[in-house]
C-alpha positions as CSV (number, residue, x, y, z in Angstrom):
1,X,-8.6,43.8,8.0
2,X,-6.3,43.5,5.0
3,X,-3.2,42.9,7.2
4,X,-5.0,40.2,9.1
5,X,-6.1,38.5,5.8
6,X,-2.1,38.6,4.3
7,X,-1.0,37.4,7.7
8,X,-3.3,34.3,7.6
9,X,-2.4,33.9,3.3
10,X,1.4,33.6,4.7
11,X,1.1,31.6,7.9
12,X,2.4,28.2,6.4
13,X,2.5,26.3,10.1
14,X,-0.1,23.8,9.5
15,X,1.0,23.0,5.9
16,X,2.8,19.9,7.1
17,X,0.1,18.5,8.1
18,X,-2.2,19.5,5.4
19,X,0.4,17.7,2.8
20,X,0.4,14.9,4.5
21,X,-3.3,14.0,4.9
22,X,-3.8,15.1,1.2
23,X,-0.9,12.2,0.2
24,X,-2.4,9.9,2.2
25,X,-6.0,10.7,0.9
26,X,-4.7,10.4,-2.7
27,X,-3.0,6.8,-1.7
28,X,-6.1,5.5,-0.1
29,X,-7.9,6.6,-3.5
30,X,-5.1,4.4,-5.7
31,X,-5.6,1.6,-3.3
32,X,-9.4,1.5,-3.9
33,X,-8.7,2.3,-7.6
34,X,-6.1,-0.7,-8.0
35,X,-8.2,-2.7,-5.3
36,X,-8.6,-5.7,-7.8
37,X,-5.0,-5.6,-9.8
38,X,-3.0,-5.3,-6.5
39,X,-4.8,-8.2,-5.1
40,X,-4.0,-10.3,-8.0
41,X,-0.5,-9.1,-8.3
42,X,0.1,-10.3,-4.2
43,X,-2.0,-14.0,-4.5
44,X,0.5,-14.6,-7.6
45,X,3.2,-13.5,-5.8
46,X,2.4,-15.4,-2.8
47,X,1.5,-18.6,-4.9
48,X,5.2,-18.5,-6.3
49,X,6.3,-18.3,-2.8
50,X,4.6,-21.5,-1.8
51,X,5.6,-23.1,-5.2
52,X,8.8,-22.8,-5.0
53,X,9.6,-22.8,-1.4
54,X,7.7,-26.1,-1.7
55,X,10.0,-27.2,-4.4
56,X,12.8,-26.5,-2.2
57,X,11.6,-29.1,0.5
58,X,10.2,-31.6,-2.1
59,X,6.9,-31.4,-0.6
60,X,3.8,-32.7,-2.7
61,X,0.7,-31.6,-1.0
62,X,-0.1,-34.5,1.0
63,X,-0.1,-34.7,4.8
64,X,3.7,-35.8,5.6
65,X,4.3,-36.6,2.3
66,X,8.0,-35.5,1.7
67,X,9.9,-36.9,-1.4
């Protein structure tokens, strides 16, 4: 019974596995944490994009209004 028991303590096959579903548990937790600051921190990102890619093409908002 005790050789069965220290067999099974030292069988490390499925630890891969294990490892990686516990990161990806603990990343899905930060998301959910973060939820609110990550999706302020990718609209102000992606509101620089548009302002300055706009910039770059002189557009001004309107429909086919070009500089």
């Amino acid at each position: 019974m005790r050789a069965g028991i220290r067999e099974f303590w030292k069988d490390e096959s499925g630890m891969g596995t294990v490892e990686i579903i516990l990161i990806i548990v603990v990343l899905i937790g930060l998301v959910i944490i973060f939820k609110k600051q990550i999706n302020d921190l990718v609209t102000k990102i992606f509101k620089k994009i548009t302002s300055e890619s706009n910039q770059i093409i002189g557009w001004r908002g309107g429909p086919h209004t070009f500089v």
